[in-house]
Structure formats: structure tokens, C-alpha cells
N, C-alpha and C positions, 0 to 999 in steps of 0.2 A: 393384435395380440403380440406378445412380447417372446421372443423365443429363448429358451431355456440357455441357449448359450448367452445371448444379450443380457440376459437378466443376469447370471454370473459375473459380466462385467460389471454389471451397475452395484453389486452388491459388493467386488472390489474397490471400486472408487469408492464407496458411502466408506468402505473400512477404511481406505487413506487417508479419506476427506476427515474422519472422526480422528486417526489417530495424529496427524497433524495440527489440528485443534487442539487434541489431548496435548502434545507436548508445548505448545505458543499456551496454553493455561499453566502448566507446571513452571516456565521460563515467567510469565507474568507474576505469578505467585512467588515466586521466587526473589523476583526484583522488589517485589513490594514489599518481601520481607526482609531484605536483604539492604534496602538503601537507606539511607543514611538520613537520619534525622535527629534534631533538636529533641533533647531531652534534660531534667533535672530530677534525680531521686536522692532521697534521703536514708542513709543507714547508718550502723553500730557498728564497729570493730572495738572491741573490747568497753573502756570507758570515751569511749571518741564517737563523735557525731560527726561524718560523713556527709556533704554535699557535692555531689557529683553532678557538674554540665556536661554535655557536648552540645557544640556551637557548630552547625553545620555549614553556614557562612565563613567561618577562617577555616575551618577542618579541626578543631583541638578541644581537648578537653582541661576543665577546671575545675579545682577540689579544693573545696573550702574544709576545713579540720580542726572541730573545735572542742575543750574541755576544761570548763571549772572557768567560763572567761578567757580563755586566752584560742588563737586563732592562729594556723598555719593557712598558707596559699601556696599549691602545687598546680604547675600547668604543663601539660601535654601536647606539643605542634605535631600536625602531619599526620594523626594516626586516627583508626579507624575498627571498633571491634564488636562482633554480634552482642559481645558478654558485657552486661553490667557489673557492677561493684567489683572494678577493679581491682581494688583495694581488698588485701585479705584480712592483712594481718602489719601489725602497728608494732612499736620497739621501742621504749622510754628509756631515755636516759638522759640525768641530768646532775649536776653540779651544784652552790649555791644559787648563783645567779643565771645560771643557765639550764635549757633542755632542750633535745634534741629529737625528733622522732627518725624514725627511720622504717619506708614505708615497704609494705612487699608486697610483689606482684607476679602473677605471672605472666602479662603483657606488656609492662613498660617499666623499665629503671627508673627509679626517682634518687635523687641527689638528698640528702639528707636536711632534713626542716628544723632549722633552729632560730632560737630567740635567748637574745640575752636582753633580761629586762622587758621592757614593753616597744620591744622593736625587734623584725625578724632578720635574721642576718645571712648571708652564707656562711658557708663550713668554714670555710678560711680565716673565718672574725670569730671562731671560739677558739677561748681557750687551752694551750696544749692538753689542758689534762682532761679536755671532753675531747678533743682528737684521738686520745689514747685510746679513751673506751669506745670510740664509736670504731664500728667495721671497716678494712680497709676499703678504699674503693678501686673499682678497678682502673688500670694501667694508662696510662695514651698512649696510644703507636705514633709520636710525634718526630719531627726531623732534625734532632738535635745536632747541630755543627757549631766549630769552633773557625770562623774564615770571615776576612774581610774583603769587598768588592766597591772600586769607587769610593772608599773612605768609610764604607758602613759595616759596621763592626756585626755580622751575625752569628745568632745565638740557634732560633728555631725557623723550619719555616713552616710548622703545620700542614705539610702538604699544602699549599697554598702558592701561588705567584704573588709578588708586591710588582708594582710598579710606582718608582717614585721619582716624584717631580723635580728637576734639575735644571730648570730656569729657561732652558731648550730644547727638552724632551724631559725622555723617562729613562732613568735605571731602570733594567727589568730584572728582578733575582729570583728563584726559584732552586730549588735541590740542580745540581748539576747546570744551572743556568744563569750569565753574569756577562750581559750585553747593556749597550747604549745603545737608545732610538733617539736622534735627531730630528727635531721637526724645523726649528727655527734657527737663523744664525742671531738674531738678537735676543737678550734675555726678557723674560716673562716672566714678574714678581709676582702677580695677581691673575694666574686664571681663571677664576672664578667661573664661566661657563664651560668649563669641563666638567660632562657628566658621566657617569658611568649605567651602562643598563645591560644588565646582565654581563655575560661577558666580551661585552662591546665597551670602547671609550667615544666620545665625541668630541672632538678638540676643532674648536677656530680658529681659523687661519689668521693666529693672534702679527703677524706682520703685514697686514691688513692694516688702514687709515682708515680709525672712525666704526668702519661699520666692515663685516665681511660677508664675502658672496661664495665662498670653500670651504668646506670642512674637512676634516680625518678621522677615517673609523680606523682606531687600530683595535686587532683581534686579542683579546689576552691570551686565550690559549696558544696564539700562534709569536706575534710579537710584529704582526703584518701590518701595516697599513695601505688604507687606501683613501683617494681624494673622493669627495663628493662634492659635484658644482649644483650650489643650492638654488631653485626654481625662483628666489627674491632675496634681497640681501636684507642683513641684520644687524641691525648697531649695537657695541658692544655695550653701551648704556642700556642692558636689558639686565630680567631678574629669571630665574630659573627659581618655577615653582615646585615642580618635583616632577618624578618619574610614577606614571603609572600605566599598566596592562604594557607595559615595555616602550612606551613614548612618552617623550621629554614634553611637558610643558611651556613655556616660554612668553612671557611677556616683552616687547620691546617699548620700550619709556618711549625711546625719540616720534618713533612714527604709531605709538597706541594701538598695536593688534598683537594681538596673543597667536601663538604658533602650538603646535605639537608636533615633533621632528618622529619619525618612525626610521631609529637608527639603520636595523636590520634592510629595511625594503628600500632606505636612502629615500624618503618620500616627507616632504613639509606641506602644513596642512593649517588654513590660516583658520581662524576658531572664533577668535572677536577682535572688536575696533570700541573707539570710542563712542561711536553712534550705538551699539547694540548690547556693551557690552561684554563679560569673557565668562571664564569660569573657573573656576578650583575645589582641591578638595580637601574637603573636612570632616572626615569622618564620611559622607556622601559630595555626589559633586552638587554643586550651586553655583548659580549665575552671580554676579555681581558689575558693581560696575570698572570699570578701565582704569579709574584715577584710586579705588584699592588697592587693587589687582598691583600698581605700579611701586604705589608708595605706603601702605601699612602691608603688614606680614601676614601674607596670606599664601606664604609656603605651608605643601601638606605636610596636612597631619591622619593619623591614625591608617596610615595605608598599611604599617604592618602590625597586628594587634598585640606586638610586644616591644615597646620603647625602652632603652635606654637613657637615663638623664644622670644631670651632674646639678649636684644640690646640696653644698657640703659634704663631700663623696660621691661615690658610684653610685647608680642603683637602676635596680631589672625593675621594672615595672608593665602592670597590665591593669586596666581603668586604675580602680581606687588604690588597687593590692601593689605593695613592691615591696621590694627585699633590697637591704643593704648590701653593694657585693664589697666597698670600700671604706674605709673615715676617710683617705686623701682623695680629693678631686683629682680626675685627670688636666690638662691643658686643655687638649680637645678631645672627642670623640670624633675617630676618623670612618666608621664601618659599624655596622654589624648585622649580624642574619639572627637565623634560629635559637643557636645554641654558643653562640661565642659573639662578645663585643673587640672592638680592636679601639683603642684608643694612645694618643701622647702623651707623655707626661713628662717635661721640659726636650731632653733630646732621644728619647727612645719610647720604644713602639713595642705596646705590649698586650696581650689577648687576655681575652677571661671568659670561664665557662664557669657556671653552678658546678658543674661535677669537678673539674679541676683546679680551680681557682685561676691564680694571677698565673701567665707565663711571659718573661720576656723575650723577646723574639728579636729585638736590632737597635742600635743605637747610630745614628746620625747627627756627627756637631750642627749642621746647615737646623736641623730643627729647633734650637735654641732662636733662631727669628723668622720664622712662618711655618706656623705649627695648623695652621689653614688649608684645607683643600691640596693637599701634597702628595698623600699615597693612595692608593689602589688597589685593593686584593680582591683577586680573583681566586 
């Protein structure tokens, strides 16, 4: 028989026991309601049809906007909201050959959607007099200077660091920062395996014959390097497939095995040979064999699901959809992330955002002949 006091315990515990349950259901229910998933709905804002994704795989959303025929593409990196239909509320305006929408929300700024003709363009490619009527937009808090360092004549530096190539290191220029890093005493016209991954550099100890067995990580935030002696050496007759999950790729021609360097942990890691094969990626990874891998272009692609390309002009692209951001082609594209590209265009280096347009940022004579693989921003 159970005595009146024990059984008081037991009827404590059963209360614990339940209201810990209770709360691991409420945190469950929660999560389920709460996380993130792939969706597509269709709605009306005024005379506008509304397609709204979210892509749970990149993290972003994408808004197709169409009426009477003609189609805008709006996309959103990084974010993440309980609420659908983003989108409230729409704002036409247009010109002859132009129109513009201009979208409102109450979770995400969108840059203003226009089309002249049957091509969508950024802001900066209309007309002053649809600049006029369109709303201003807001300001940059950008780092506007008037100063030259090393011969480089700067304008902005976006909050941003450059690091530019100097045949034996790097200028490093930043707001309040205008040092030389030395790495070599002989000059270095073609780096070409320098990569950047995050903010890390990888540089080979290009005074090395043939083939090198050193590397150097210098830190961009700091402007530090350090040596790394690499576990097998590697002939500079290799091709750097790209960067992905924060390691370098690496195919070497001469001896047929593919590498991935893991800059941060200083760790190389051999992946394939000729006998078995390697891998890369496109859009997913795939095997393939050695003698692709070495000699057709089988650098990634689609690792970031917003490309930039140069196709008689600029242009922001995502699969089918892109937007004019230019008519003049740059030289090269040297960068870019989320929300801004960096690119050459003969001797100066200049950025561009949908919300801002073009800015220029520095002019360097030496870019006038290697406008390849030179700068750096962190």
C-alpha cells in the first residue's frame, strides 16, 4: 500500500513529468511552424500578378511581376519572414518608352523595376526624366576620399579593404590604411593560383622552380601573413576550379590529382588521380574524369545563385531572368557578393549596386596591362 506521503510525490513527478512534455510540444510546434520552407503563391496587387518563391536552399526569395505582357524580376538574398505577400502595394510610372514600378513593403527595400522597351534595365539606364519622377532613393553611407597611395589615385572605399597586386605583393588600402606587403623579391606577372576564400588569401610561393611545397595565408583584416609547409608539393601547371564550403579546389596537370586546400585549418586533402577520377561542380558536384577536369572548363559554376556576366554590357543575372546594369562592358569583373559587383574598366575599379548604381572607387595606370586576377576586396 502506498503511503499518502509517497503518493504525493508521485503525483509531483506525473505534474513535472507532464509539464515538461507540455513545453518540448509547444517548442516542437513551434519549430514546425516556424522553419523555413520552400513555397510559391500567386496574388494581385492592383493590376499586377504576383509570383512569389522562397527557395529554401539559397535562403532568398523571387518575384516574378507581370501585366498586359510584360514582366519584372525582383530577388531577395538572406532573408527569412513568417508573412507572405510581401508585396503590398505597387507605383507606376512611366514615360514613352519607359516604366518603372516601384515596389512597397514592409520587410524588404526593393530598388526600383524598370524596362525600356522589351529589356529590363537598372535605374541608372533611365532616362533623366523618369529619374525625376521616380522617388529618391535612399543615401550610402559610403567613404568618400580625395588621396593617392602607391600611384592609385582614390575616390571611395565602401568600407571595404582592396588588396592589389604589385608584381611582389599587395598594396593594401583601406580608410585610414596605406601599407606594402612583400612577399617576393622577383616580379610575378601571372598569379593565377591566388585565391581568395573568405577573408583569407592563398598565395604560392611563386619563387619556387616548377612546382611549390609553401604557401601564404595573409589575413585581410589584419594584413598578417603566415607560411604554410604544404604536406605534397604542387606544380604551378595546375588549374583552380573554384572555392567551395571555404576550400580551394585544385586540379594539378603535371602529376593528375585534384586537391582541396582548407585554407583556415592549413590542411590539403588529395580527392582524385587519373586512375579514379575527380570532381567539380556544376550546379551539384559530379565526378568526372582527370583529362576534363585538366583541359576543358570545368570551373564552377552556380555556387552563388546570383551571377554576374559581361555580354555587351553588364548584367545581374539569376537562371533565365537578368537585368541590364550597363551598355559598356567592363574589361574584367574582378568580385562580387550579394548586393554589389566590382569590376575594371581599362585603368579604374568601380562598384555597382541595383540601389546605387555605378560608383567609382580608384584608378591604377599599371591596370591599363593586367586587368586579370589583381585586386582583392575584403
Amino acid at each position: 500500500m502506498v503511503k499518502k506521503k509517497d503518493w504525493k510525490k508521485i503525483k509531483k513527478r506525473r505534474r513535472f513529468v507532464f509539464l515538461v512534455v507540455f513545453i518540448l510540444l509547444i517548442f516542437l510546434g513551434g519549430y514546425l511552424l516556424l522553419r523555413k520552407k520552400d513555397y510559391e503563391i500567386s496574388y494581385h496587387v492592383k493590376d499586377y500578378e504576383i509570383i512569389e518563391n522562397y527557395h529554401k536552399e539559397d535562403n532568398l526569395y523571387t518575384f516574378l511581376i507581370q501585366k498586359d505582357g510584360q514582366q519584372y524580376f525582383a530577388l531577395q538574398m538572406n532573408a527569412h519572414f513568417m508573412a507572405k505577400k510581401i508585396i503590398y502595394d505597387i507605383t507606376e510610372y512611366q514615360t514613352e518608352d519607359e516604366t518603372c514600378l516601384v515596389l512597397s513593403s514592409n520587410k524588404v527595400r526593393f530598388a526600383p523595376l524598370c524596362r525600356v522597351q522589351d529589356e529590363q534595365v537598372a535605374i541608372s539606364l533611365v532616362s533623366e526624366e523618369m529619374q525625376e519622377m521616380l522617388p529618391d532613393s535612399q543615401n550610402l553611407e559610403s567613404e568618400e576620399v580625395s588621396e593617392t597611395s602607391f600611384g592609385i589615385e582614390v575616390s571611395n572605399y565602401l568600407h571595404r579593404s582592396f588588396y592589389i597586386w604589385n608584381y611582389h605583393g599587395f598594396y593594401r588600402l583601406s580608410k585610414g590604411v596605406a601599407e606594402e606587403i612583400s612577399l617576393f623579391q622577383k616580379d610575378i606577372y601571372a598569379p593565377n593560383l591566388i585565391v581568395q576564400v573568405g577573408s583569407l588569401l592563398f598565395i604560392p610561393d611563386y619563387e619556387a622552380d616548377y612546382y611549390f611545397e609553401k604557401a601564404y595565408i595573409l589575413d585581410m583584416n589584419t594584413g598578417k601573413v603566415e607560411n604554410w609547409q604544404l604536406s605534397e608539393p604542387v606544380y604551378f601547371d595546375s588549374v583552380v576550379l573554384g572555392v567551395y564550403d571555404n576550400k580551394i579546389y585544385l586540379v594539378d596537370r603535371h602529376e593528375k590529382k585534384e586537391w582541396t586546400f582548407d585554407v583556415s585549418r592549413k590542411k590539403m586533402e588529395q580527392i582524385g588521380s587519373e586512375s579514379r577520377g575527380g570532381t567539380t561542380y556544376q550546379g551539384e558536384f559530379i565526378t568526372t574524369s582527370m583529362n576534363k577536369l585538366m583541359y576543358q572548363d570545368m570551373t564552377f559554376t552556380d555556387v552563388t545563385p546570383v551571377t554576374y556576366t559581361i555580354n555587351n554590357g553588364l548584367f545581374y543575372q539569376y537562371n533565365d531572368y537578368r537585368i541590364r546594369l550597363s551598355t559598356e562592358a567592363p574589361t574584367s569583373i574582378v568580385s562580387y557578393d550579394e548586393d554589389w559587383v566590382f569590376y575594371l574598366k581599362n585603368d579604374s575599379l568601380y562598384a555597382y549596386s541595383l540601389y546605387y548604381g555605378e560608383i567609382f572607387l580608384m584608378k591604377y595606370f599599371e591596370w591599363n596591362f593586367n586587368a586579370s586576377n589583381v585586386v582583392f576586396i575584403f
